[in-house]
N, CA, C and O atoms as a Tinker XYZ file with bonds, in Angstrom:
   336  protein
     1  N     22.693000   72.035000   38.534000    73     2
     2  CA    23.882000   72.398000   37.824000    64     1     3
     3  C     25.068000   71.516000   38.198000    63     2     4     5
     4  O     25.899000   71.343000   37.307000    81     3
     5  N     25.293000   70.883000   39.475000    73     3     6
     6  CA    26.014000   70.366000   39.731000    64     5     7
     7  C     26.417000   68.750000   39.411000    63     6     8     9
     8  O     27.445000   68.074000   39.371000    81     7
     9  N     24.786000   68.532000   39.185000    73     7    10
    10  CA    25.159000   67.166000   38.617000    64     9    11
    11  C     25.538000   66.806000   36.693000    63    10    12    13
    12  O     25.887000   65.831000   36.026000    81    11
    13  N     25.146000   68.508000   36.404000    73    11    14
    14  CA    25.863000   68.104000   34.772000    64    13    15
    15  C     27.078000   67.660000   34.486000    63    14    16    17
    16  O     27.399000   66.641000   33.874000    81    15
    17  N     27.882000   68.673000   35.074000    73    15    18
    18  CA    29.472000   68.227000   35.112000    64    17    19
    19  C     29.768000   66.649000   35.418000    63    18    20    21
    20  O     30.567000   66.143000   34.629000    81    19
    21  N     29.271000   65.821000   36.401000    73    19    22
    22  CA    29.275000   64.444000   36.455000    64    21    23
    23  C     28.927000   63.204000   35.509000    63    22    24    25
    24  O     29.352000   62.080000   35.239000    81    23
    25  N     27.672000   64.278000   35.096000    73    23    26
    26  CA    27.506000   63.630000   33.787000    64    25    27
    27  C     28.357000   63.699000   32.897000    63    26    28    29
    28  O     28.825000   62.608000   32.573000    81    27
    29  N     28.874000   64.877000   32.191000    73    27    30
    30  CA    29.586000   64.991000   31.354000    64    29    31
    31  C     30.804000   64.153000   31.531000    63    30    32    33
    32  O     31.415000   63.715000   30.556000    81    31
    33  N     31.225000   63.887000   32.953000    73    31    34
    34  CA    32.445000   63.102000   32.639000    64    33    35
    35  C     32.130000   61.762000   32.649000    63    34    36    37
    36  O     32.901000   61.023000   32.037000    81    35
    37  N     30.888000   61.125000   33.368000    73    35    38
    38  CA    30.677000   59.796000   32.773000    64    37    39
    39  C     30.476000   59.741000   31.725000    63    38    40    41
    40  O     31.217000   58.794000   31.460000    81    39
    41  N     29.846000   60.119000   30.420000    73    39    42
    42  CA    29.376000   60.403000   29.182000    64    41    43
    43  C     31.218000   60.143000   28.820000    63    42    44    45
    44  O     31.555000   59.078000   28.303000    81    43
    45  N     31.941000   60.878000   29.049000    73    43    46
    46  CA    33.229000   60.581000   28.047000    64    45    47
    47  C     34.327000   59.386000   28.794000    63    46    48    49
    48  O     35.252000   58.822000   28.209000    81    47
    49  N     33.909000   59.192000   30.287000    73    47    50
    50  CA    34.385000   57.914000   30.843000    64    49    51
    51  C     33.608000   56.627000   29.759000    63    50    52    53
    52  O     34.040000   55.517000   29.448000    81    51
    53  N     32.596000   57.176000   29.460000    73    51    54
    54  CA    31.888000   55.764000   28.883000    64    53    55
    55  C     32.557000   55.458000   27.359000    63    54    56    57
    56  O     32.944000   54.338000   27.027000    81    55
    57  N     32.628000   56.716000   26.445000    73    55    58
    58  CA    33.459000   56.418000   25.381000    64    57    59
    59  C     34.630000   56.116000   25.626000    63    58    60    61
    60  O     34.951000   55.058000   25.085000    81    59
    61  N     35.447000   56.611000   26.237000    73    59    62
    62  CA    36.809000   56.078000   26.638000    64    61    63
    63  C     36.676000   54.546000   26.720000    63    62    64    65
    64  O     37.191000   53.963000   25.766000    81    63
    65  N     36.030000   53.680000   27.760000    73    63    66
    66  CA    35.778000   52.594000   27.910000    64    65    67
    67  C     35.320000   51.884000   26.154000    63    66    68    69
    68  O     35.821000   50.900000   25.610000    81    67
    69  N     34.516000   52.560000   25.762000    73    67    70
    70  CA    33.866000   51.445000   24.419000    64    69    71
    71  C     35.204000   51.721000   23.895000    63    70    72    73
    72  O     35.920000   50.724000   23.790000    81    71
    73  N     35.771000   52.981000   23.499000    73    71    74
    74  CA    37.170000   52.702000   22.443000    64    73    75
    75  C     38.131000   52.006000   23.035000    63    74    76    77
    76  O     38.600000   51.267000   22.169000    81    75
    77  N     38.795000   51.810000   24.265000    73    75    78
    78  CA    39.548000   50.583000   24.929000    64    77    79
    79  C     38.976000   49.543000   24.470000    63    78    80    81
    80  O     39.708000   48.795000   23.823000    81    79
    81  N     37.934000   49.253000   24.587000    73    79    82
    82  CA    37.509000   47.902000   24.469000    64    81    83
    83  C     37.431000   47.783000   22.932000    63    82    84    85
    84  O     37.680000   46.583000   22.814000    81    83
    85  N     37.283000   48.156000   21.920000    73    83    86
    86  CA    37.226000   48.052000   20.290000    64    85    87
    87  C     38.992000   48.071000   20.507000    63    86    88    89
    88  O     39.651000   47.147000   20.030000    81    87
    89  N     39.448000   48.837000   21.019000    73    87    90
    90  CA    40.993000   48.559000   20.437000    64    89    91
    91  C     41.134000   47.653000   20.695000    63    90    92    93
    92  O     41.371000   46.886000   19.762000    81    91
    93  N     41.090000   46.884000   22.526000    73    91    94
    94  CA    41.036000   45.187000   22.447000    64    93    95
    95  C     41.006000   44.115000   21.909000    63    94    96    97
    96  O     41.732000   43.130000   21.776000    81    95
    97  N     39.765000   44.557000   21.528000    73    95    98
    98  CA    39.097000   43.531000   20.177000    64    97    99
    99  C     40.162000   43.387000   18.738000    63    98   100   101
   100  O     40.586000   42.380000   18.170000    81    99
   101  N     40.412000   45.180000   18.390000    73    99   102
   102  CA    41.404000   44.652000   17.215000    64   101   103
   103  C     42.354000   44.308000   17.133000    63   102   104   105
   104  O     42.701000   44.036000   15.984000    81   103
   105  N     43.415000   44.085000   18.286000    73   103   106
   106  CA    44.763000   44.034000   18.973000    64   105   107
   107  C     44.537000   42.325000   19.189000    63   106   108   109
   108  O     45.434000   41.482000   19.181000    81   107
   109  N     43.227000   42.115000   19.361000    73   107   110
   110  CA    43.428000   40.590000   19.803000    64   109   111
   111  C     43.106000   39.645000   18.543000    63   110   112   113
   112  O     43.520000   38.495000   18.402000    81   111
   113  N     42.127000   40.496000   17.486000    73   111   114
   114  CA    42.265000   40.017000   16.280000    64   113   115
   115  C     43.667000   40.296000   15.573000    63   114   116   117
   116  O     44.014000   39.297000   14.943000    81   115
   117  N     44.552000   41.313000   15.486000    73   115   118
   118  CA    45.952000   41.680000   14.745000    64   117   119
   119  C     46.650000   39.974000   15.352000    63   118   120   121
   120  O     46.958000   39.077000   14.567000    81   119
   121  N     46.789000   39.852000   17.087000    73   119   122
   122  CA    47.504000   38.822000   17.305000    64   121   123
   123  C     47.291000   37.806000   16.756000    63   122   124   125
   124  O     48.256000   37.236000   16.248000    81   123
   125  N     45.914000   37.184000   16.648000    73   123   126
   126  CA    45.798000   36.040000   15.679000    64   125   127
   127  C     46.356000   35.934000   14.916000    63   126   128   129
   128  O     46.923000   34.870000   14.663000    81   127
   129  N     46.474000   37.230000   14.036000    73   127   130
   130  CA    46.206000   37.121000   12.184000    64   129   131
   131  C     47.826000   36.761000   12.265000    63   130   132   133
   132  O     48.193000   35.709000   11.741000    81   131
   133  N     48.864000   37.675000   12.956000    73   131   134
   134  CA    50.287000   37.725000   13.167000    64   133   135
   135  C     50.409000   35.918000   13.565000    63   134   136   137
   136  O     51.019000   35.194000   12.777000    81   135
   137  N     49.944000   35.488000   14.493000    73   135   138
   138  CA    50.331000   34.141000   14.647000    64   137   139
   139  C     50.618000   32.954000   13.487000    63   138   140   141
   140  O     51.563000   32.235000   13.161000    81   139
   141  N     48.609000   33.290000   12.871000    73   139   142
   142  CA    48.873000   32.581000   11.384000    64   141   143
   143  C     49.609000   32.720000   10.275000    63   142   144   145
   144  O     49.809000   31.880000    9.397000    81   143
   145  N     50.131000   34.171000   10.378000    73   143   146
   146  CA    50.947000   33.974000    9.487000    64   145   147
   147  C     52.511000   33.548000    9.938000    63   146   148   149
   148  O     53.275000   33.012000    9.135000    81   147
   149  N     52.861000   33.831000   11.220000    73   147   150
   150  CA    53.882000   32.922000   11.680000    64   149   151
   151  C     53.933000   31.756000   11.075000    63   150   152   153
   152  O     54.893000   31.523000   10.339000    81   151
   153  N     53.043000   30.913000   11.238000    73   151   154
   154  CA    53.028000   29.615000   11.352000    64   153   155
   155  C     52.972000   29.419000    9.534000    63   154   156   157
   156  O     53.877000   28.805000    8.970000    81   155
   157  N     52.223000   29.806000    9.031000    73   155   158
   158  CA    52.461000   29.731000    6.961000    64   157   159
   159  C     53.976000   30.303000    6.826000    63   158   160   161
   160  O     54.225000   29.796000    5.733000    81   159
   161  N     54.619000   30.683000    7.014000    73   159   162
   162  CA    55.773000   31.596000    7.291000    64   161   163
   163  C     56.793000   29.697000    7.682000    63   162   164   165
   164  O     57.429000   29.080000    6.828000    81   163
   165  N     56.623000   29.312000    8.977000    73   163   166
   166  CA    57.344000   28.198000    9.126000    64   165   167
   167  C     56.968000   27.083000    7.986000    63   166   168   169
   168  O     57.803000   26.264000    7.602000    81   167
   169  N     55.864000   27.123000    7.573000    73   167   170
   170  CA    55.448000   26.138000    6.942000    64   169   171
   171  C     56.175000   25.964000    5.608000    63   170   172   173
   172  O     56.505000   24.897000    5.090000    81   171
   173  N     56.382000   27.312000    5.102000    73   171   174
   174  CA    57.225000   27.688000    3.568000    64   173   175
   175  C     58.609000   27.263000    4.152000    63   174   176   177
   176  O     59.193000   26.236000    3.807000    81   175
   177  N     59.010000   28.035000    4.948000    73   175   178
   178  CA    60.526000   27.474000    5.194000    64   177   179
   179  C     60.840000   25.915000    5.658000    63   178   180   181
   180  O     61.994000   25.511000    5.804000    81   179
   181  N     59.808000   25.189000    5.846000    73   179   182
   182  CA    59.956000   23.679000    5.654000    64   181   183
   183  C     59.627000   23.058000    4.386000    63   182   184   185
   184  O     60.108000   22.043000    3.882000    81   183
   185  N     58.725000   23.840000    3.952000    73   183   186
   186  CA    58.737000   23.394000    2.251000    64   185   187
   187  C     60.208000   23.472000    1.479000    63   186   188   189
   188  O     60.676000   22.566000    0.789000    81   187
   189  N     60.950000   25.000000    1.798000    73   187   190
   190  CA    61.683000   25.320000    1.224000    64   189   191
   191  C     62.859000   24.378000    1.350000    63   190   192   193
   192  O     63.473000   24.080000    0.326000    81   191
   193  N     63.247000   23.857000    2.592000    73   191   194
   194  CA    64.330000   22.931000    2.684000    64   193   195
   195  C     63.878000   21.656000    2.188000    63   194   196   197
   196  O     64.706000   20.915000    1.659000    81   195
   197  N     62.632000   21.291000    2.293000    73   195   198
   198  CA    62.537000   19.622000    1.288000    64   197   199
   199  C     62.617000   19.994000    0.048000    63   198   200   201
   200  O     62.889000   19.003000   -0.629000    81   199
   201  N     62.465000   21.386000   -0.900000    73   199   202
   202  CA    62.803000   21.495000   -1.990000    64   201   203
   203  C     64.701000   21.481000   -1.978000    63   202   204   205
   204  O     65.306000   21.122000   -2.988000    81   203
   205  N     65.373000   21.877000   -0.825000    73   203   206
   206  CA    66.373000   22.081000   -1.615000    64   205   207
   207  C     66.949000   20.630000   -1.055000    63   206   208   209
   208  O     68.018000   20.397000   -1.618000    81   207
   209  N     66.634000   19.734000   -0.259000    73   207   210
   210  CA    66.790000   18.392000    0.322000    64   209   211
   211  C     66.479000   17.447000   -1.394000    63   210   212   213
   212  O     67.386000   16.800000   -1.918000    81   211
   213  N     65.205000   17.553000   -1.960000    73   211   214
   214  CA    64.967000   17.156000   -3.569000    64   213   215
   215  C     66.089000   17.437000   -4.736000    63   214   216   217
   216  O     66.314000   16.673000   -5.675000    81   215
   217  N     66.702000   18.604000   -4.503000    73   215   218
   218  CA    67.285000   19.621000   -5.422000    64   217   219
   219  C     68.542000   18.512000   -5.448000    63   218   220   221
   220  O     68.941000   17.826000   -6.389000    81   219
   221  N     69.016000   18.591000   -4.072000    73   219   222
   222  CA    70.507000   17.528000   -3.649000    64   221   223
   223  C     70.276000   16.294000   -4.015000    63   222   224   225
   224  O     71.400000   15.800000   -4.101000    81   223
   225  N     69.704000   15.703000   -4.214000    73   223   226
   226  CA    69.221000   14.597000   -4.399000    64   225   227
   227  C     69.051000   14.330000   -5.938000    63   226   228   229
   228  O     69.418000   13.247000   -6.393000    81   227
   229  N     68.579000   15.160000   -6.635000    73   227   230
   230  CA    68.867000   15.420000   -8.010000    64   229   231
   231  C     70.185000   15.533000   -8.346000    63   230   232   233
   232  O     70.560000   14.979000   -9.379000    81   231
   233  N     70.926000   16.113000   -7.706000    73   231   234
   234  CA    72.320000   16.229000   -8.406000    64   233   235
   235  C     72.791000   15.113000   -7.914000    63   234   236   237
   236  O     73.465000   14.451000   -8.703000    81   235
   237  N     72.659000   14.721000   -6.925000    73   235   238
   238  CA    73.643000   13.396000   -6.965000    64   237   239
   239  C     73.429000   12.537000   -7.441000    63   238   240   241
   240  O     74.175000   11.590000   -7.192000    81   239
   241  N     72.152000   12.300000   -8.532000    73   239   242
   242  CA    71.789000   11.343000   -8.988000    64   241   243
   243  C     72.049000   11.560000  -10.307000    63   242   244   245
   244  O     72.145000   10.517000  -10.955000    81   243
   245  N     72.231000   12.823000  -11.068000    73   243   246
   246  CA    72.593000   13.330000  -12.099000    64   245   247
   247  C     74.350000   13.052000  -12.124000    63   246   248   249
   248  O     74.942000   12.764000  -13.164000    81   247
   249  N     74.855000   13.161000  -11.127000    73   247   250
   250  CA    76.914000   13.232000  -11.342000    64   249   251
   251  C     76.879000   12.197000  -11.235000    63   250   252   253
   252  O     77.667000   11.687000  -12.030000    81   251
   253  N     76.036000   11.014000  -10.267000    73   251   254
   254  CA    75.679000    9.353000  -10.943000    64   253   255
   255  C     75.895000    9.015000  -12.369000    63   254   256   257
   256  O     76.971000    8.574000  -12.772000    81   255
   257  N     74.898000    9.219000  -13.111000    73   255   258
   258  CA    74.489000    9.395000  -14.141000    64   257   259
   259  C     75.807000   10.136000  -15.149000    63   258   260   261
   260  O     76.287000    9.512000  -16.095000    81   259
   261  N     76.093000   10.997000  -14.915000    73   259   262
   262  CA    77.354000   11.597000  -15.834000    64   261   263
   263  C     78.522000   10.444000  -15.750000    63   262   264   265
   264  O     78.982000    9.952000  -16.780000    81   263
   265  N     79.031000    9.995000  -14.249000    73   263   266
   266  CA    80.219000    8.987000  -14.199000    64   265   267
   267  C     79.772000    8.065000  -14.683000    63   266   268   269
   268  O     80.637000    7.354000  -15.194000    81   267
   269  N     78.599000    7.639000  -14.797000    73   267   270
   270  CA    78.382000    5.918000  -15.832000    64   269   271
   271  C     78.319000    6.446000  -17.398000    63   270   272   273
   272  O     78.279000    5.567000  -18.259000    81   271
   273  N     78.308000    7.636000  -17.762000    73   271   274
   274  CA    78.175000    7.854000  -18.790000    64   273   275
   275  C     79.271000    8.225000  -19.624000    63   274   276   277
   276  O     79.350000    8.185000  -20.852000    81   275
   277  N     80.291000    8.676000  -18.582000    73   275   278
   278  CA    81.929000    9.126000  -19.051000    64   277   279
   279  C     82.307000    7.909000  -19.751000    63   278   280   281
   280  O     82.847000    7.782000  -20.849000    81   279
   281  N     81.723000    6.589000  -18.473000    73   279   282
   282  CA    83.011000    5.251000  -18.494000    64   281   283
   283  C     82.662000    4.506000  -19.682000    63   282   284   285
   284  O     83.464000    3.802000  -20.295000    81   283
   285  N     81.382000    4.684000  -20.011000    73   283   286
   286  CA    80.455000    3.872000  -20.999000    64   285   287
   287  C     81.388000    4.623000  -22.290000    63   286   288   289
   288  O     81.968000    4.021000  -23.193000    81   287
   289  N     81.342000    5.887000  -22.107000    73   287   290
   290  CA    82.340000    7.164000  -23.384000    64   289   291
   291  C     83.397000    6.147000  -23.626000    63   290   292   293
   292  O     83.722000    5.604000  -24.682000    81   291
   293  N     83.908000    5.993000  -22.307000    73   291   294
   294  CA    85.641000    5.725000  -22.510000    64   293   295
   295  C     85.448000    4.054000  -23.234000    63   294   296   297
   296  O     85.980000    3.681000  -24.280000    81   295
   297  N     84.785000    3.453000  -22.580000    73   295   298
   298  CA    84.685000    1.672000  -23.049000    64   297   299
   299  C     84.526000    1.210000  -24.688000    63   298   300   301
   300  O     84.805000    0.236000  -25.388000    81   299
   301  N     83.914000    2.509000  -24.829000    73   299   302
   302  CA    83.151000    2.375000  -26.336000    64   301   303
   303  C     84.377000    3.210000  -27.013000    63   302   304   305
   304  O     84.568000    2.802000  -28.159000    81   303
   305  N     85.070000    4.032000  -26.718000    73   303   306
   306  CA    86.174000    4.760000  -27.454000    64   305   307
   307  C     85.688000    5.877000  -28.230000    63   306   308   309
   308  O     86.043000    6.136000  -29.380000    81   307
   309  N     84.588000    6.733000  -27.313000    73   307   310
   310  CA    83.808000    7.365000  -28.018000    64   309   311
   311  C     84.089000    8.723000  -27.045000    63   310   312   313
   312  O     83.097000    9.367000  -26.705000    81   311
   313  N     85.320000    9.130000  -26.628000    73   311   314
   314  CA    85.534000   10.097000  -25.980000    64   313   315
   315  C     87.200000   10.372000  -26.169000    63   314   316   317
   316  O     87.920000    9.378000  -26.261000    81   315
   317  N     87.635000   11.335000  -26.210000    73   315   318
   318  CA    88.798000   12.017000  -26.110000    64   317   319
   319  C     90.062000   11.616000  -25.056000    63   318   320   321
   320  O     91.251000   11.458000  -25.335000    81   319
   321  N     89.371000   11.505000  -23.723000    73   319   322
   322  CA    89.895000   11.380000  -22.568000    64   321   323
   323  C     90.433000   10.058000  -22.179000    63   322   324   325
   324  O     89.890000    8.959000  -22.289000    81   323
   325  N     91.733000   10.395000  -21.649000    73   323   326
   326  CA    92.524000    8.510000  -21.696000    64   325   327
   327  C     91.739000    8.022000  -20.787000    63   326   328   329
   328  O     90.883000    8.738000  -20.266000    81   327
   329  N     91.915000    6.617000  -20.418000    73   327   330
   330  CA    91.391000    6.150000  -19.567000    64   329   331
   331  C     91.967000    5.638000  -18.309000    63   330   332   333
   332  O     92.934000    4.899000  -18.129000    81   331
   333  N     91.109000    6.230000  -17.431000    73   331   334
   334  CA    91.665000    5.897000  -16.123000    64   333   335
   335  C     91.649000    4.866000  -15.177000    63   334   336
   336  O     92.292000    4.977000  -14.133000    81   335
């Protein structure tokens, strides 16, 4: 009789142990998954600034483009605006 009780608590020492160890396992898979997406996470926000690095770059090449196009207006007398 005395050795049931011992048993019984190794028997639930032993599940205790397998569910620690499965939580392990998924805690150390969650950290991965959290890392990779860290890192896709930095990866967009470096995409995102060479899009808006492109974006700037467009406009200044566009208000380029508008001032040769004013003066060309004004040369030709094909605009409203006196000339400056």
């Amino acid at each position: 009789m005395a050795d049931q009780p011992d048993n019984v608590v190794l028997e639930h020492l032993r599940h205790i142990r397998m569910t620690v160890d499965d939580t392990r396992e998924k805690v150390g898979d969650l950290q991965r998954r959290v890392t990779s997406l860290e890192g896709q996470v930095a990866q967009l926000h470096v995409g995102l600034g060479n899009l808006h690095s492109d974006f700037a770059g467009q406009s200044a090449r566009l208000d380029r483009i508008e001032s040769r196009l004013d003066r060309m207006e004004r040369r030709l007398e094909l605009s409203d605006a006196p000339p400056s």
